[in-house]
KEPAPA-906435 format. One record per residue (C-alpha): residue number from 1; x, y, z; residue in one letter; chain. Coordinates in steps of 0.001 Angstrom, whole numbers, plus 524288, in hexadecimal, padded with zeros to 5 digits. Example, Ala and Ser with C-alpha at 12.3 -4.5 7.8 and 13.67 -1.06 7.14 Angstrom:
// KEPAPA-906435
PT | lumse | east | north | up | bavex | kolvo
PT | 1 | 8300C | 7EE6C | 81E78 | a | A
PT | 2 | 83566 | 7FBDC | 81BE4 | s | A
***
This chain:
// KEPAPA-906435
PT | lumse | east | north | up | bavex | kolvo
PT | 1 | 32CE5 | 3CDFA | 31032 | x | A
PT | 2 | 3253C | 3D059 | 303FA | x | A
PT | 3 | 31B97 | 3D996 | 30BE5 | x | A
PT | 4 | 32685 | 3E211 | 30F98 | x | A
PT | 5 | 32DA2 | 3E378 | 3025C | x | A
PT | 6 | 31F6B | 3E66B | 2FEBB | x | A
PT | 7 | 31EBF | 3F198 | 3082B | x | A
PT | 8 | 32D63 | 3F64F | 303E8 | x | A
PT | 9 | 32AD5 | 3F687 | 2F6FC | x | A
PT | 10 | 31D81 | 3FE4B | 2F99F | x | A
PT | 11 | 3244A | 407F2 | 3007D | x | A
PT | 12 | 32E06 | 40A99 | 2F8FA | x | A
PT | 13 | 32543 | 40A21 | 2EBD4 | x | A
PT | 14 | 31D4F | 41569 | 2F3F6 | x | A
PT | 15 | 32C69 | 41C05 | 2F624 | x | A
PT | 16 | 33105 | 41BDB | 2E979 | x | A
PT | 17 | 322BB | 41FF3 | 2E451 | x | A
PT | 18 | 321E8 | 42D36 | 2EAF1 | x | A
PT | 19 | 32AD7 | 435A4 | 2E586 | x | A
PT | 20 | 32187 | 440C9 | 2E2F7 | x | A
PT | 21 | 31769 | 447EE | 2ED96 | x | A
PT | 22 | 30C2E | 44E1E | 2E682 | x | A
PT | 23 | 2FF0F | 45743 | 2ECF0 | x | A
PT | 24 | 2F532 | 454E9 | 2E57A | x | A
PT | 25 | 2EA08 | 45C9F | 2E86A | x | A
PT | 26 | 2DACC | 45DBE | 2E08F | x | A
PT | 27 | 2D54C | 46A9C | 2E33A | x | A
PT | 28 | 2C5B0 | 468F9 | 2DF96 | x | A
PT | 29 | 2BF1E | 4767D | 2E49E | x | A
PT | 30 | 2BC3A | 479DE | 2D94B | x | A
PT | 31 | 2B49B | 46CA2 | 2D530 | x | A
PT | 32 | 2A71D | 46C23 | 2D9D9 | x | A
PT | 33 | 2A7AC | 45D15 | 2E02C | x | A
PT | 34 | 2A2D2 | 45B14 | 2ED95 | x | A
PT | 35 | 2A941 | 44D87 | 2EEA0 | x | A
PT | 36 | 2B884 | 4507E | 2EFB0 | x | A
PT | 37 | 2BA94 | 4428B | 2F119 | x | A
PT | 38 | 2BFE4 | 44019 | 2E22D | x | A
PT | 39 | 2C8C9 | 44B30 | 2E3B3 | x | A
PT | 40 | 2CEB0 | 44773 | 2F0B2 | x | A
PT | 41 | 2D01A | 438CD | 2E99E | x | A
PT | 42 | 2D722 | 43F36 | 2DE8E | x | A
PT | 43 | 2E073 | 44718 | 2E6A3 | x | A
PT | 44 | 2E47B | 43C10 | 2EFDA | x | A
PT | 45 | 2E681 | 4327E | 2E207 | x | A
PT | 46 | 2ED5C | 43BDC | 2DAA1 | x | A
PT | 47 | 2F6DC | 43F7A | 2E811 | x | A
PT | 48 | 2F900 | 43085 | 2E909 | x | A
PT | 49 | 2FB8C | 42D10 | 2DB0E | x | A
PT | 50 | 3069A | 437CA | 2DAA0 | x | A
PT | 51 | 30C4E | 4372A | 2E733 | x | A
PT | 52 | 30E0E | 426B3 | 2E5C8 | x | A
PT | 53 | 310FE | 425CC | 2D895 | x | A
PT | 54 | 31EBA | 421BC | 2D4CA | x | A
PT | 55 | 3231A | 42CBA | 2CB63 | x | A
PT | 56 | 3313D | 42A26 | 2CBBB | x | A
PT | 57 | 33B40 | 422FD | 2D0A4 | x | A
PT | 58 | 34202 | 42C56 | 2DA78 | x | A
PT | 59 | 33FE2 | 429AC | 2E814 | x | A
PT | 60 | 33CBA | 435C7 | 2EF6B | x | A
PT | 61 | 33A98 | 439C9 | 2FCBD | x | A
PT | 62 | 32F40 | 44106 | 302D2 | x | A
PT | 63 | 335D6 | 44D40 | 30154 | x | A
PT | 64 | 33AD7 | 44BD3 | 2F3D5 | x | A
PT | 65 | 32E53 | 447B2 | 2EB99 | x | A
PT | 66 | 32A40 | 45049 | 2E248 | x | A
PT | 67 | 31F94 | 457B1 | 2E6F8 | x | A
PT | 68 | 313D9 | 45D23 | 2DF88 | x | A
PT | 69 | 30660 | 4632F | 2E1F2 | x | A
PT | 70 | 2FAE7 | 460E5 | 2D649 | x | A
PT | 71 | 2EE44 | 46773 | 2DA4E | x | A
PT | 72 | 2E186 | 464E5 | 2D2D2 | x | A
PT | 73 | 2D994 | 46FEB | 2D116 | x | A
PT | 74 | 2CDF4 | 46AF9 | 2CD5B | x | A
PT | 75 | 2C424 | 471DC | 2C41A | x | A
PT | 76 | 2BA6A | 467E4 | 2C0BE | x | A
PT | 77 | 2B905 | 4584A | 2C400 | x | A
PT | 78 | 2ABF4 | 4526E | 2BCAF | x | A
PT | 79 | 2AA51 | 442C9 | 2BF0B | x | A
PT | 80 | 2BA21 | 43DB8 | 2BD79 | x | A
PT | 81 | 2BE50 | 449BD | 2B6DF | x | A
PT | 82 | 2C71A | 45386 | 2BDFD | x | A
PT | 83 | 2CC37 | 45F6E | 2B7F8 | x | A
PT | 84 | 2D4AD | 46A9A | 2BDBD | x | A
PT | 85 | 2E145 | 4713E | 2BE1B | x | A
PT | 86 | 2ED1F | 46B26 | 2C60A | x | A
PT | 87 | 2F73A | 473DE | 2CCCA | x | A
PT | 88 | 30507 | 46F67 | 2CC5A | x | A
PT | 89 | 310AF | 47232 | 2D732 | x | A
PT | 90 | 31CB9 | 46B4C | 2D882 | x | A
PT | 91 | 32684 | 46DD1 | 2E193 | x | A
PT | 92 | 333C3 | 469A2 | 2E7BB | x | A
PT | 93 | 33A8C | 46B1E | 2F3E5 | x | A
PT | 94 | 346AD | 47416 | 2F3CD | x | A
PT | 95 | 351A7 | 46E6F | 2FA9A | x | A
PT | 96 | 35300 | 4723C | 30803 | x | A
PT | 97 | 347DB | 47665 | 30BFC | x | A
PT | 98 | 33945 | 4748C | 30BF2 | x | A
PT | 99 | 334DE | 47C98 | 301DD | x | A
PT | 100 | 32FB5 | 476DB | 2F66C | x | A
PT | 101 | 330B2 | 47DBB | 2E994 | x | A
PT | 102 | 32686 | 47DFE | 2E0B4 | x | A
PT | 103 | 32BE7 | 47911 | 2D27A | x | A
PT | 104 | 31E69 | 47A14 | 2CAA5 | x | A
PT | 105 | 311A6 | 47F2B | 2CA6D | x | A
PT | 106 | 3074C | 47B8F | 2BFA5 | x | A
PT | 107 | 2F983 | 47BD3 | 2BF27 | x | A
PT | 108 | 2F2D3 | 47193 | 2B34C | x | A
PT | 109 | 2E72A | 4765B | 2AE37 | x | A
PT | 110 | 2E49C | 469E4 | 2A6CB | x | A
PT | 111 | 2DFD2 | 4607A | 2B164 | x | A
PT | 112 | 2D615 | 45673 | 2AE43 | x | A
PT | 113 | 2D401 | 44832 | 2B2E7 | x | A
PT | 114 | 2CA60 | 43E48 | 2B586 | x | A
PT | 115 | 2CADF | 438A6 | 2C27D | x | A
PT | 116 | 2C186 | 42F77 | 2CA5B | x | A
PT | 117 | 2C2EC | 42E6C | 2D826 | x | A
PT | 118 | 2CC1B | 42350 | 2DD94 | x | A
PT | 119 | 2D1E9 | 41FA3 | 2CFA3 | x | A
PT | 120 | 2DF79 | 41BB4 | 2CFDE | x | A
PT | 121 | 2EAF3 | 4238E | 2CBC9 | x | A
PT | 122 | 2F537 | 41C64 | 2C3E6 | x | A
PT | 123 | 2FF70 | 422E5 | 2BAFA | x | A
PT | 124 | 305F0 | 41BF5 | 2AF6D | x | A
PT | 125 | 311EC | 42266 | 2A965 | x | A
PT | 126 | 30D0A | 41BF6 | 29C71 | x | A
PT | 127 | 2FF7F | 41E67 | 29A03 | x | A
PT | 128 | 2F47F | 42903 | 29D02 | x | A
PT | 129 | 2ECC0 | 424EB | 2A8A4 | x | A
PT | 130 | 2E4CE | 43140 | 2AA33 | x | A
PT | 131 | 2E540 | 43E84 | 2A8EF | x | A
PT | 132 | 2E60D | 44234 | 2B86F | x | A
PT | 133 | 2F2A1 | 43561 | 2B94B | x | A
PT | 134 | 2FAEA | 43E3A | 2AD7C | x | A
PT | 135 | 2F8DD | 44BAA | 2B393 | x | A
PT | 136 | 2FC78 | 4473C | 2C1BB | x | A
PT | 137 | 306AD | 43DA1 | 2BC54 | x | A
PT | 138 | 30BD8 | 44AF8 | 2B3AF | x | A
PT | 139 | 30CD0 | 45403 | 2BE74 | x | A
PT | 140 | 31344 | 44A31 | 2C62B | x | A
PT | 141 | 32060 | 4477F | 2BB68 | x | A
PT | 142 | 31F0B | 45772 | 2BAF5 | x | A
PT | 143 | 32040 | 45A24 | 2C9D8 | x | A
PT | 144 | 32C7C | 44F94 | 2C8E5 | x | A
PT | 145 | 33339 | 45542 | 2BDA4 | x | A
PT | 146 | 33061 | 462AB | 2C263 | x | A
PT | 147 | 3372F | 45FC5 | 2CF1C | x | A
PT | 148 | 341D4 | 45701 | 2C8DB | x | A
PT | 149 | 3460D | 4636A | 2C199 | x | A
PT | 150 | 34873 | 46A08 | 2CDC1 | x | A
PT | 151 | 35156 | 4614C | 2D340 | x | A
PT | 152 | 35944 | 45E23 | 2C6BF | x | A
PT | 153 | 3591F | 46487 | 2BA20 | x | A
PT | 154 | 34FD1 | 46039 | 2B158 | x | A
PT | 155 | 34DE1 | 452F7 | 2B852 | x | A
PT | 156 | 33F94 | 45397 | 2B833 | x | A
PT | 157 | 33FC9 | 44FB3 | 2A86C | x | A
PT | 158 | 33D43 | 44200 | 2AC27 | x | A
PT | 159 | 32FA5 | 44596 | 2B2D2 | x | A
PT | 160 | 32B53 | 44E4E | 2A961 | x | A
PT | 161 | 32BBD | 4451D | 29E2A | x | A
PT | 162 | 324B7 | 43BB4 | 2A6C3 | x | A
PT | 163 | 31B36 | 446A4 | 2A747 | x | A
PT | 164 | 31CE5 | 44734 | 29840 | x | A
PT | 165 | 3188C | 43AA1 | 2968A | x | A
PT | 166 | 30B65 | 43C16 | 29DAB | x | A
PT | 167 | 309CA | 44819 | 2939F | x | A
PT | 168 | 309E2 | 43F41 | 289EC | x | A
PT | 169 | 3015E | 4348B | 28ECD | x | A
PT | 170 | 2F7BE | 43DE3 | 2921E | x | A
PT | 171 | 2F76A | 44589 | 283FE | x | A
PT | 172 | 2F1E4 | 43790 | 27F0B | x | A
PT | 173 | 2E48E | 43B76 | 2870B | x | A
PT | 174 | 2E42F | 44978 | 28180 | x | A
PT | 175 | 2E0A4 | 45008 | 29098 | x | A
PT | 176 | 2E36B | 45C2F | 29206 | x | A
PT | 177 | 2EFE2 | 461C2 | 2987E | x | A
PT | 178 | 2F8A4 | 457D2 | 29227 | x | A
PT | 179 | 2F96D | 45BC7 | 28333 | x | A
PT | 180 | 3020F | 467B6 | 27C59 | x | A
PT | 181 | 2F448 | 46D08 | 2775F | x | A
PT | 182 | 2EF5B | 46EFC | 28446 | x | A
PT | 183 | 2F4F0 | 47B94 | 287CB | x | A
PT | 184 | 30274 | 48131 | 28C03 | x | A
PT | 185 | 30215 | 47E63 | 29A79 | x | A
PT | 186 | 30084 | 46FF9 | 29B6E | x | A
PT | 187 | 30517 | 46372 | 29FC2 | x | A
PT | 188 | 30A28 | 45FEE | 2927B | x | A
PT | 189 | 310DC | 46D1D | 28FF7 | x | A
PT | 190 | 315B8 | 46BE2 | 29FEC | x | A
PT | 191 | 31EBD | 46206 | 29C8B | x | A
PT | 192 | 321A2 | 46428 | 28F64 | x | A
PT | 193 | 326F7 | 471DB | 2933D | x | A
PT | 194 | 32F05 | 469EA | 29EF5 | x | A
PT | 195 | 3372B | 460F5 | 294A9 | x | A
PT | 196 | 33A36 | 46C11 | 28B1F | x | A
PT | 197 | 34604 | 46E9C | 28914 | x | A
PT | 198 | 33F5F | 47C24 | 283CB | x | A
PT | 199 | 33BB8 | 47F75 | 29284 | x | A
PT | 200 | 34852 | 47A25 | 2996C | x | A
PT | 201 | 34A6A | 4858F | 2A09C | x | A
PT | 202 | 33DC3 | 482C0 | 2A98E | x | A
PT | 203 | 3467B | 4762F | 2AF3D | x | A
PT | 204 | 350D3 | 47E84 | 2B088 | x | A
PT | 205 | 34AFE | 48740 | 2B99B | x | A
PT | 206 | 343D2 | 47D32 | 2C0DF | x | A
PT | 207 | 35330 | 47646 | 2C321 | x | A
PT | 208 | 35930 | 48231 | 2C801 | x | A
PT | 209 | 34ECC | 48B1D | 2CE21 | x | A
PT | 210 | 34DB4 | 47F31 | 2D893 | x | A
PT | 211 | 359C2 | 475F2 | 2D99F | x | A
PT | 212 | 3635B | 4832D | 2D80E | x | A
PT | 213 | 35A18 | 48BFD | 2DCD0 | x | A
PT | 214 | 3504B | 48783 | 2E8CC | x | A
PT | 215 | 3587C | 47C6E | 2ED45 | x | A
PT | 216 | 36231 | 48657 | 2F11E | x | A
PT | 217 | 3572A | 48F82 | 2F9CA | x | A
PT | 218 | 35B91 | 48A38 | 30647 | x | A
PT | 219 | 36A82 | 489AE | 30483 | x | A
PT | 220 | 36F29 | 49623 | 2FA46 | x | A
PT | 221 | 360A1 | 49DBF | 2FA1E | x | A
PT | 222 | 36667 | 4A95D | 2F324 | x | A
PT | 223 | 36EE4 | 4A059 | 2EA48 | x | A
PT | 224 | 360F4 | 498C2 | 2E815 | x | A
PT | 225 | 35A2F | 4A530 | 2E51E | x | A
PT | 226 | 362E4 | 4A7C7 | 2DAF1 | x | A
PT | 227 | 3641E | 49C0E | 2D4D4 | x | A
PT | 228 | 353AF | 49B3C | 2D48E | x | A
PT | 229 | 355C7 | 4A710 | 2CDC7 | x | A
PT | 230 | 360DA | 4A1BE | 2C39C | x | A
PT | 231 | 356EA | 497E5 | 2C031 | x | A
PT | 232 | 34D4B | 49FDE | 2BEA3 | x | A
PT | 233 | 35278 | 4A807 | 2B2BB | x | A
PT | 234 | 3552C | 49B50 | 2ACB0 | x | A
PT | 235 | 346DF | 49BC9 | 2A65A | x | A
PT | 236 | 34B5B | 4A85C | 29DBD | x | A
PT | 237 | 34CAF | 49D7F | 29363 | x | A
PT | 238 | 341F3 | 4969A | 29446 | x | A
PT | 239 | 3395A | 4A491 | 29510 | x | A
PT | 240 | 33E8D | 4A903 | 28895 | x | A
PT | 241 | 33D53 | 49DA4 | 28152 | x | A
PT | 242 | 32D73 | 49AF0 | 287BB | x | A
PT | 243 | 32892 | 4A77D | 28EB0 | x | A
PT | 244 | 31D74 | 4A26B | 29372 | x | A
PT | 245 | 3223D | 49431 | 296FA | x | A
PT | 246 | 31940 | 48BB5 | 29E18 | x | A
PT | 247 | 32480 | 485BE | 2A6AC | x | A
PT | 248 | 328ED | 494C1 | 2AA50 | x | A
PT | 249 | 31BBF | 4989F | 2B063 | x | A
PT | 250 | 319E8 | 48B09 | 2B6BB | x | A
PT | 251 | 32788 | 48D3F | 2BD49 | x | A
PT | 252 | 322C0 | 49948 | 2C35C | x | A
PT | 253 | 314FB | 49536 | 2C619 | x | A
PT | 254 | 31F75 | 48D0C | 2D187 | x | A
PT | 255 | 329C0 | 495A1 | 2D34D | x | A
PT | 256 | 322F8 | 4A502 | 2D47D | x | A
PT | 257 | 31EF6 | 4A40F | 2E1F2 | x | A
PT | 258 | 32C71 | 49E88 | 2E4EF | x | A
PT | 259 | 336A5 | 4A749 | 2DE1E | x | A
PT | 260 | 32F5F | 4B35B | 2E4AF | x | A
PT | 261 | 33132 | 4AE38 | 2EFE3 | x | A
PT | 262 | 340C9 | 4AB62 | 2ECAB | x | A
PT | 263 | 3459F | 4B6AF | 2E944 | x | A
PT | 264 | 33C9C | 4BEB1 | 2F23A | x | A
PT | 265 | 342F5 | 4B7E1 | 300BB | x | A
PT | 266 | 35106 | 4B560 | 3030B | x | A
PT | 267 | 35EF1 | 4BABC | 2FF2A | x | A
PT | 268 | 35C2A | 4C43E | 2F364 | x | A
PT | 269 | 360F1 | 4C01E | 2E6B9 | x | A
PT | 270 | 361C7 | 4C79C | 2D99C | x | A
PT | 271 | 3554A | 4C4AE | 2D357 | x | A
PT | 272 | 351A4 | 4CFE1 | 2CB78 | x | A
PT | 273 | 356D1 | 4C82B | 2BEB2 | x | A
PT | 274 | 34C40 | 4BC50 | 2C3FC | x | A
PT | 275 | 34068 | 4C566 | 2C514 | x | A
PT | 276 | 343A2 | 4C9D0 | 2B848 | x | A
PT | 277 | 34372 | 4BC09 | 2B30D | x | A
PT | 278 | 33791 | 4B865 | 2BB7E | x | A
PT | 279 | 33261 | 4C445 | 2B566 | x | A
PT | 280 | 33478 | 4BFAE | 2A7F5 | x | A
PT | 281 | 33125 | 4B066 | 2A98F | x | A
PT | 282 | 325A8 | 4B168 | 2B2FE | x | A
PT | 283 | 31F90 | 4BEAF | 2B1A7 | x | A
PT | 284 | 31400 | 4B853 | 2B4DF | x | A
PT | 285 | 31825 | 4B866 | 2C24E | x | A
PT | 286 | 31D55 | 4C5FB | 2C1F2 | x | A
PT | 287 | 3141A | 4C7D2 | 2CE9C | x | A
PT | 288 | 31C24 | 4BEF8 | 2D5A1 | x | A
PT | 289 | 32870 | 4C424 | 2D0EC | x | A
PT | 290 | 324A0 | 4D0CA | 2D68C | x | A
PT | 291 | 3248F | 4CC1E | 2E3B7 | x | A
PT | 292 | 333EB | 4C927 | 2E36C | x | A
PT | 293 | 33BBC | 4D1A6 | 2EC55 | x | A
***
């Protein structure tokens, strides 16, 4: 009898623990290491320290975790020390359908860890562990809250003050990527931007562009074109209060691929006032724009 409530309890500790399915994937071509051993080690601990971990308390199915890729580019990896780039990507389904949206694109240029093969991954919402435990265990609370803020306006607060907090653990060790000083494109300035009240808008848009907007593709698709639209003039504001916000171009780093390919297919809607305000917001991406017909 004890066995089995054993075996209940395991499996539904292993339930309750997966609520989020993350790819995590070490690129190393560019690292001049014959044995690849370490790296496939790495990959395979980092995949099952995420992926088990008990992040929250919702109990999700398969087909509701929040899913997430990280890929380590690696530039250099001397004895224990790695150092790279990681790309970001977060996406969600839309409802309906099987198309997953992509919600946010980021590559961090700040990526450095020590590592030895077969060490154990542990994360401690109360103290620095290591630097490699606080930038997976940061991108993690940021894929949640990102997604959360899809789904419900601004519900994703919780996660990124969780991902606050390992900000602030990790200032104490004075690593780079993780301090105000370091530049305007970090992890510190990532989540600072996310709670400000200063770049609300960003939320905003997030909220409607998908739970008004893409949730509605496969039901109203010219009523969801419009309304992607609608949400997209609501960062007007937030443009001429920050130009050249880092939230802004991370938005579209996602989205450009996908609102060309929105208002190019399907029922025509009036759009000339959106490629105007793409125009304006993004010019960066004024290629892209181009290609709207």
């Amino acid at each position: 009898m004890r066995k089995l409530l054993f075996i209940i309890l395991l499996s539904n500790l292993k339930l309750f623990s997966q609520n989020v399915n993350c790819n995590f994937v070490v690129n190393s071509e560019f690292v001049d290491q014959t044995n690849q051993q370490v790296f496939l080690t790495l990959q395979k601990s980092v995949n099952e320290f995420i992926n088990s971990n008990l992040w929250n308390n919702r109990s999700l199915g398969t087909h509701q975790k929040v899913k997430f890729n990280l890929v380590l580019n690696l530039n250099s990896y001397v004895g224990s020390n790695f150092n790279g780039t990681l790309q970001v990507q977060v996406e969600r389904p839309v409802f309906e359908s099987t198309y997953f949206t992509p919600i946010f694109n980021f590559l961090d240029k700040d990526i450095s860890f020590q590592y030895d093969e077969y060490q154990p991954l542990f994360y401690n919402p109360v103290s620095f562990e290591s630097n490699l435990i606080s930038i997976l265990s940061f991108y993690v609370y940021l894929a949640m809250g990102m997604e959360a803020d899809t789904f419900k306006f601004n519900s994703g607060t919780i996660y990124f003050k969780e991902a606050q907090k390992i900000v602030s653990l990790a200032q104490q060790k004075n690593i780079r990527g993780w301090n105000q000083s370091d530049g305007t494109r970090n992890r510190f300035w990532l989540v600072d931007t996310l709670l400000s009240n200063t770049f609300r808008e960003y939320r905003t848009v997030q909220y409607e562009y998908h739970r008004e907007g893409m949730d509605f593709m496969t039901t109203d698709l010219k009523e969801a074109k419009k309304r992607v639209s609608f949400a997209l003039e609501k960062f007007l504001p937030l443009y001429k209060r920050r130009p050249n916000a880092f939230l802004i171009q991370t938005f579209f780093d996602a989205k450009s691929d996908e609102i060309v390919d929105i208002f190019s297919q399907g029922p025509k809607i009036e759009f000339k006032q959106a490629i105007r305000t793409l125009n304006k917001i993004a010019p960066y991406f004024g290629p892209k724009w181009k290609k709207i017909r």
